[in-house]
C-alpha positions as CSV (number, residue, x, y, z in Angstrom):
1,X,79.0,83.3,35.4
2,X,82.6,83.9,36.1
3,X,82.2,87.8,35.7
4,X,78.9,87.5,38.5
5,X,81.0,85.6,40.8
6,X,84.0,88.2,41.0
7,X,81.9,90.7,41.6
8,X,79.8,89.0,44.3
9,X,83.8,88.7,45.6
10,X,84.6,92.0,44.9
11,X,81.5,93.4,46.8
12,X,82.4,91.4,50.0
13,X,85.6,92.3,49.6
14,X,84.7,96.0,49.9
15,X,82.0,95.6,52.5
16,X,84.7,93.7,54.7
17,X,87.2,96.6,54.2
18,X,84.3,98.9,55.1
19,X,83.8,97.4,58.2
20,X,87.1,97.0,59.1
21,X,87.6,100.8,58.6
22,X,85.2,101.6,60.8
23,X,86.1,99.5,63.4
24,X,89.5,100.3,62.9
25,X,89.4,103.7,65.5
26,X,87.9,101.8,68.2
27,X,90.0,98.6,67.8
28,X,93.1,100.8,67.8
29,X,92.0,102.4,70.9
30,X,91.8,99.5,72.8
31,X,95.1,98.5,71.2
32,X,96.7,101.8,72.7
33,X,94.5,101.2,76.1
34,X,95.6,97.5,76.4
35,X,99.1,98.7,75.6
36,X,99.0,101.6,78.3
37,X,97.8,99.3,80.8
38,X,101.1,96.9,80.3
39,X,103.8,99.6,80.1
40,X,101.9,101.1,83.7
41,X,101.9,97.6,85.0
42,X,105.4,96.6,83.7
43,X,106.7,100.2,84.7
44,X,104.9,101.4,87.3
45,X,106.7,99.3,90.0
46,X,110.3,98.9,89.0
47,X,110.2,103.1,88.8
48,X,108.6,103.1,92.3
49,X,111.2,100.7,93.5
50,X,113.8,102.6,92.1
51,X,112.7,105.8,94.0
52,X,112.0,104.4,97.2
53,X,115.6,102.5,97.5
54,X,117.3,105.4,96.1
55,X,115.8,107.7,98.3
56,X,116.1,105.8,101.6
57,X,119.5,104.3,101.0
58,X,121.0,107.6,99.8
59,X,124.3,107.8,102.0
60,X,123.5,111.7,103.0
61,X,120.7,110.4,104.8
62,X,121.6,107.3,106.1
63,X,124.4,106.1,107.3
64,X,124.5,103.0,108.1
65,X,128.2,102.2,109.3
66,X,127.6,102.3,112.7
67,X,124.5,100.2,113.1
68,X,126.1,97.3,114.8
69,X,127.0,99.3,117.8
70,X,123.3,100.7,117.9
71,X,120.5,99.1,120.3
72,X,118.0,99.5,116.8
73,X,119.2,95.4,116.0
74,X,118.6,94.0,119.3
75,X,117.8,89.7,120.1
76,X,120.0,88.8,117.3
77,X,123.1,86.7,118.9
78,X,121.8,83.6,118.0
79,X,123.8,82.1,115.4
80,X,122.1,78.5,115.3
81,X,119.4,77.3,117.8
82,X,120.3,75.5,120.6
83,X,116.6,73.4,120.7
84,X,116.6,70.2,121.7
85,X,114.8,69.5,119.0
86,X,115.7,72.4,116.2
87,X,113.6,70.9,113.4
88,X,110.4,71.3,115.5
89,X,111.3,74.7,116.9
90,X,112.1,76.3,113.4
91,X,109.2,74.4,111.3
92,X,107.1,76.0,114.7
93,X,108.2,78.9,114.3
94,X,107.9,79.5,110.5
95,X,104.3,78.4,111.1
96,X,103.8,81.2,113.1
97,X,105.2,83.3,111.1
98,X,103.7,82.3,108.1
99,X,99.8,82.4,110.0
100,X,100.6,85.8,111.0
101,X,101.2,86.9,107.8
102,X,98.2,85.2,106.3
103,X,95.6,86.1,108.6
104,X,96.8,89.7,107.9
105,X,96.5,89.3,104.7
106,X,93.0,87.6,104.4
107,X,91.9,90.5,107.0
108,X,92.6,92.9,104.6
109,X,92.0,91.7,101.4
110,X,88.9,90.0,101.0
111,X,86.9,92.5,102.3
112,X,89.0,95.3,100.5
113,X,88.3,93.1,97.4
114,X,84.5,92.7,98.5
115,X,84.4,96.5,98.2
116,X,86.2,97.1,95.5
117,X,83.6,94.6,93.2
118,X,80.6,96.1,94.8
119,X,82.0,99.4,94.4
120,X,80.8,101.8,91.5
121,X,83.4,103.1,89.1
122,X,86.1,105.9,90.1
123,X,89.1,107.1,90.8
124,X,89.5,105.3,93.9
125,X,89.1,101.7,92.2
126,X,91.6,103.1,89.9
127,X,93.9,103.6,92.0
128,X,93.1,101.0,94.3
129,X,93.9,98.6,91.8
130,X,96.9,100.4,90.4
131,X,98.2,99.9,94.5
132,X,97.6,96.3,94.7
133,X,99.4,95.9,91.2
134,X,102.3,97.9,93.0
135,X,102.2,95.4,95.7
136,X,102.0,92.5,94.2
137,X,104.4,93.2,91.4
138,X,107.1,93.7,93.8
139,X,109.0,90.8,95.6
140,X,108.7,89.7,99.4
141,X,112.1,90.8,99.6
142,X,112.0,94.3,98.8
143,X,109.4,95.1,100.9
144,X,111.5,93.4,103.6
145,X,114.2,95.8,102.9
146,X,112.0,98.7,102.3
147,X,110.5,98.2,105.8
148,X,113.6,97.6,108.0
149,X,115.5,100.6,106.0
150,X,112.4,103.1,107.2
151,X,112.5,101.3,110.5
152,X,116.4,102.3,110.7
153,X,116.0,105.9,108.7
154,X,113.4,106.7,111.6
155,X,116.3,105.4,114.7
156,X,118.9,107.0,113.0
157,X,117.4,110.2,111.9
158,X,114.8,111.0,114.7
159,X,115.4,108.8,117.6
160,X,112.6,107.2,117.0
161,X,112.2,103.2,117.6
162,X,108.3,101.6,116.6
163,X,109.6,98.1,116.3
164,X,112.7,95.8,116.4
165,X,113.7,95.2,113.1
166,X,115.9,92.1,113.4
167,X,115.4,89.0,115.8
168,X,113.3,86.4,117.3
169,X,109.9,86.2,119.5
170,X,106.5,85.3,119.6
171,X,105.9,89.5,120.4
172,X,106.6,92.9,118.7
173,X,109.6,91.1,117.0
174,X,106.6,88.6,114.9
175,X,105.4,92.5,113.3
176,X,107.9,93.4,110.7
177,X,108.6,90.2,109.1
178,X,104.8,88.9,109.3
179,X,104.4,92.7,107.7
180,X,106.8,92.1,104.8
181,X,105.8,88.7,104.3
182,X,102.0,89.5,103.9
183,X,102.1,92.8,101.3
184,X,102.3,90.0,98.5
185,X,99.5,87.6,99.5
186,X,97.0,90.4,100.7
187,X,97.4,91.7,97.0
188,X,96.9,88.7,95.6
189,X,94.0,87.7,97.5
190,X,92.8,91.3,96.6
191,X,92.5,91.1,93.0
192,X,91.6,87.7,93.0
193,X,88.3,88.2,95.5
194,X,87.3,91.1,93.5
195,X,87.6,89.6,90.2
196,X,85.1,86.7,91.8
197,X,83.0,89.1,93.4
198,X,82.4,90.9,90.3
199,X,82.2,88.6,87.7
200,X,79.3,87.0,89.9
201,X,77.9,90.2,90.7
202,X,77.0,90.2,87.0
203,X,75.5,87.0,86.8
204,X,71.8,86.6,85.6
205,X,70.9,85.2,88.9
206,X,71.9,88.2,91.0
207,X,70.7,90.4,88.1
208,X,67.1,89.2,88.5
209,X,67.9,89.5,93.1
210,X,68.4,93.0,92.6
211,X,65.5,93.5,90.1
212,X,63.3,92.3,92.9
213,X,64.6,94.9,95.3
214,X,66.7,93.3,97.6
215,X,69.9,95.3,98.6
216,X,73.3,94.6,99.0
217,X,73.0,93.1,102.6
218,X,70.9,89.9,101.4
219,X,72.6,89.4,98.1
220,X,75.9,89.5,99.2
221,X,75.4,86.6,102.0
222,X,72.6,84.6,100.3
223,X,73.9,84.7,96.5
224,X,77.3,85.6,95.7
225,X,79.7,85.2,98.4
226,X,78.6,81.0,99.1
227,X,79.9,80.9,95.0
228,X,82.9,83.5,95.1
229,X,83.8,81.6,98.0
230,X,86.0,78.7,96.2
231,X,87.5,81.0,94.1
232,X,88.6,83.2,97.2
233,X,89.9,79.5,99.0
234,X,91.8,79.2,95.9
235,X,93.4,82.8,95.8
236,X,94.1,82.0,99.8
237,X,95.8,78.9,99.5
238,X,97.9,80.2,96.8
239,X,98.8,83.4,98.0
240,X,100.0,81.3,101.2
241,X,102.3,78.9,98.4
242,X,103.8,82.0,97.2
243,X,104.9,83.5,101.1
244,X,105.9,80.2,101.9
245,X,108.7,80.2,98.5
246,X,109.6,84.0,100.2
247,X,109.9,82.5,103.7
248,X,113.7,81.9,103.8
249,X,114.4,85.3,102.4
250,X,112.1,87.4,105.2
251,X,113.7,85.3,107.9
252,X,117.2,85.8,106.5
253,X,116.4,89.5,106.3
254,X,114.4,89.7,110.1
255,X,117.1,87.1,111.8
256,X,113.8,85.5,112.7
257,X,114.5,81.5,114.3
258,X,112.9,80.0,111.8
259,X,112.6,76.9,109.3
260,X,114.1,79.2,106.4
261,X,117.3,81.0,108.4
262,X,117.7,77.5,110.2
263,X,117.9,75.6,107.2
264,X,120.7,78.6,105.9
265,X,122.4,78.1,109.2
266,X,122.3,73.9,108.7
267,X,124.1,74.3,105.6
268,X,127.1,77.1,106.7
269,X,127.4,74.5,109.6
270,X,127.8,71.0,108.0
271,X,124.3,69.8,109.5
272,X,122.7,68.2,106.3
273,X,120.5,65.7,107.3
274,X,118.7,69.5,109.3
275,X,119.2,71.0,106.4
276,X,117.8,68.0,104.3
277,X,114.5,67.7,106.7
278,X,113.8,71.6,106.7
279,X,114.2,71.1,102.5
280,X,111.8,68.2,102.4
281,X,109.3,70.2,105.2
282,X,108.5,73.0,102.4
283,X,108.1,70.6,99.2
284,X,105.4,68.9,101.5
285,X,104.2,72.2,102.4
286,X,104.2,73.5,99.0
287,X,102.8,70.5,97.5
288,X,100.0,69.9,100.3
289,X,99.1,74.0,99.1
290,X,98.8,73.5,95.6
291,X,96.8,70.1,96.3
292,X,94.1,72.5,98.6
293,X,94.2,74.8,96.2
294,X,93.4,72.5,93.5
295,X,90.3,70.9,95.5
296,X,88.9,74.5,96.5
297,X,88.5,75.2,92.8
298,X,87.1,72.0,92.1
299,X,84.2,73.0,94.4
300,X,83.4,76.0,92.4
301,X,78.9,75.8,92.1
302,X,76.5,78.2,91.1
303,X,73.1,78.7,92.6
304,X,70.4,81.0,92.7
């Protein structure tokens, strides 16, 4: 009896080791595919950083010494605002700023991340998502410096002047910093909206819509946007929580009147109870985010 059950053992044993051997090529292929896919997404940006600073700070092409004589940084005397009420004028302005840069970037990516999910495979998905992972890898306030060190490379180098790249007003001043500001969230919103998209493209539901012949046009609208819609909320509201943390950097960086370079300025000047309120104005902001974001998801449904 003993001998019968060590070899029933024994014969498990080897079927197990079987199996694992022959599973063993693909499992270590994803292994080396799952591993790729980090060192690219770990790597991929900080090298790409490291090329663009280096290449547009490099001294023998810019130099940068005589930049506060130069016209290129124009509207940027004011030190502290002289509002008669500066609390609502910088929370105003902030808010602004901040719908700018989100209606950009819900503009761009739920649609790009519609496409992307309907899309079939190919390069251009690869690389597609390889750009969003670049963008969203990278902090608000490189892209702020990236942006404003092109805009000066281009005045410096070639005369050339698209936009002001410091300073405050509701005009072509509100580009660059709602630009900077955006890169992060439309990424974001981006990978999140296509991840939706296509995990309910692949739903039995819409399997059994297409088997019936209807097309993209009626599925899209009738079946899978109505329940990717939550999740895209979700990805909105969030992405909006993460520009508003990066708000005080880009408006350091633009000189742009608002809550986060007044709330710099209230300190270096001994105004704390400003400085307090402007403090207290984005914890209510950031918690009144996370509580939308929160109630979107909670709305997530399924239907046919």
């Amino acid at each position: 009896m003993l001998l019968s059950s060590l070899s029933v053992v024994a014969d498990c044993g080897c079927a197990v080791y079987d199996r694992s051997m022959r599973e063993s090529p693909a499992l270590r292929m994803r292994l080396i595919l799952g591993s790729g896919r980090v060192v690219l997404e770990t790597l991929l940006p900080l090298a790409v950083a490291y090329v663009v600073v280096s290449f547009l700070a490099d001294p023998t092409r810019l130099d940068t010494r005589e930049l506060r004589a130069n016209s290129l940084l124009m509207n940027t005397t004011q030190l502290f605002r002289q509002d008669s009420n500066p609390f609502t004028a910088a929370v105003g302005s902030s808010a602004i700023l901040m719908l700018t840069a989100m209606v950009g970037a819900v503009a761009i990516g739920v649609p790009a991340g519609i496409a992307y999910a309907w899309a079939g495979g190919g390069p251009l998905k690869t690389i597609a998502w390889s750009l969003s992972t670049l963008a969203f890898s990278l902090p608000a306030f490189f892209w702020a410096v990236v942006i404003e060190l092109v805009m000066i490379l281009l005045w410096v180098r070639m005369g050339v002047r698209f936009l002001p790249t410091a300073g405050f007003g509701i005009d072509e001043h509100l580009v660059l910093p709602s630009l900077a500001l955006g890169i992060r969230p439309a990424a974001y919103i981006f990978r999140l909206s296509a991840t939706a998209v296509e995990e309910i493209r692949h739903a039995d539901y819409v399997r059994t819509a297409i088997a019936k012949g209807l097309g993209a046009r009626q599925i899209l609208p009738r079946h899978v946007l109505p329940n990717a819609a939550p999740n895209i909320i979700a990805a909105t509201v969030l992405a909006a929580r993460g520009a508003l943390s990066s708000l005080v950097l880009i408006e350091y960086v633009f000189i742009w009147g608002g809550a986060g370079l007044t709330f710099v300025q209230a300190l270096g000047n001994g105004r704390m109870e400003l400085a307090v309120a402007l403090a207290l104005s984005f914890a209510v902001g950031s918690a009144l985010l996370a509580l939308a974001a929160d109630l979107a998801r909670a709305r997530v449904r399924v239907s046919a």
